[in-house]
C-alpha positions as CSV (number, residue, x, y, z in Angstrom):
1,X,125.8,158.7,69.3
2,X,125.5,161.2,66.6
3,X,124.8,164.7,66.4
4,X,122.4,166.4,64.0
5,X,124.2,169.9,62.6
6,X,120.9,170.4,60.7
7,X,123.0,169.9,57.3
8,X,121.5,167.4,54.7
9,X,124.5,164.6,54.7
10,X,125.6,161.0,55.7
11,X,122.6,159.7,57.9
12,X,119.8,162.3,57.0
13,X,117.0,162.5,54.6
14,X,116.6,165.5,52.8
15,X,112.9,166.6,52.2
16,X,112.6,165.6,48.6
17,X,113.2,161.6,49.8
18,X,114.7,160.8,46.3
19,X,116.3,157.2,45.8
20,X,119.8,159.5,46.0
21,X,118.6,161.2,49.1
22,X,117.7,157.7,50.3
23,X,120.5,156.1,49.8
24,X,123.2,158.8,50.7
25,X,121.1,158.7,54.0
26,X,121.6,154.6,54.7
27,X,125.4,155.1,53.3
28,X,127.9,154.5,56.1
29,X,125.6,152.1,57.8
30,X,128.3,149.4,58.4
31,X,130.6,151.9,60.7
32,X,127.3,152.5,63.0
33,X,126.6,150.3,66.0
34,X,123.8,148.2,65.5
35,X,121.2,150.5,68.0
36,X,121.4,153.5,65.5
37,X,120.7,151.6,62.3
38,X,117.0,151.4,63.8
39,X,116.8,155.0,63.8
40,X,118.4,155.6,60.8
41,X,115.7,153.0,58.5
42,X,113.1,154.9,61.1
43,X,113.9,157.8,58.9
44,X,114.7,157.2,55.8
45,X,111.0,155.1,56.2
46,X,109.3,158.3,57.4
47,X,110.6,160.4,54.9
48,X,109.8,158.0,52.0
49,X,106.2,157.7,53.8
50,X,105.2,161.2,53.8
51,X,106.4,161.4,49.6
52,X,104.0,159.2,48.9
53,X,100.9,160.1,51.3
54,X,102.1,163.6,49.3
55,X,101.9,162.5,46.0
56,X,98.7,160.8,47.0
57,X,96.9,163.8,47.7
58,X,98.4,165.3,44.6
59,X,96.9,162.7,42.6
60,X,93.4,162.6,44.7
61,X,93.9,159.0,44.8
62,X,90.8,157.0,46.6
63,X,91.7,156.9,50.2
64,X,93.6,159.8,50.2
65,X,93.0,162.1,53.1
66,X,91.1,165.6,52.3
């Protein structure tokens, strides 16, 4: 199990979700025990997720939520 220190690194997803962000966040995957690497793509999906419902708003794209 790991523990979160709060500190952007190996395993997290900083706010921006930028392909570097992304990937430092899935780097190290292949020392993990297969039951994290669920939470880990969890995240790094969530993150990615919320930039683009973001940028959809920006953009008033149709469908975008008011």
């Amino acid at each position: 199990m790991t523990r979160d220190t709060g500190e952007p690194g190996p395993g997290t997803v900083e706010d921006d979700a930028t392909p570097g962000s992304v990937a430092e966040a899935l780097s190290g995957l292949d020392d993990l025990p297969l039951e994290e690497h669920v939470a880990r793509f969890g995240a790094v999906h969530d993150r990615l997720r919320a930039r683009l419902d973001g940028q959809d708003e920006q953009a008033g794209a149709p469908g975008a939520e008011a």
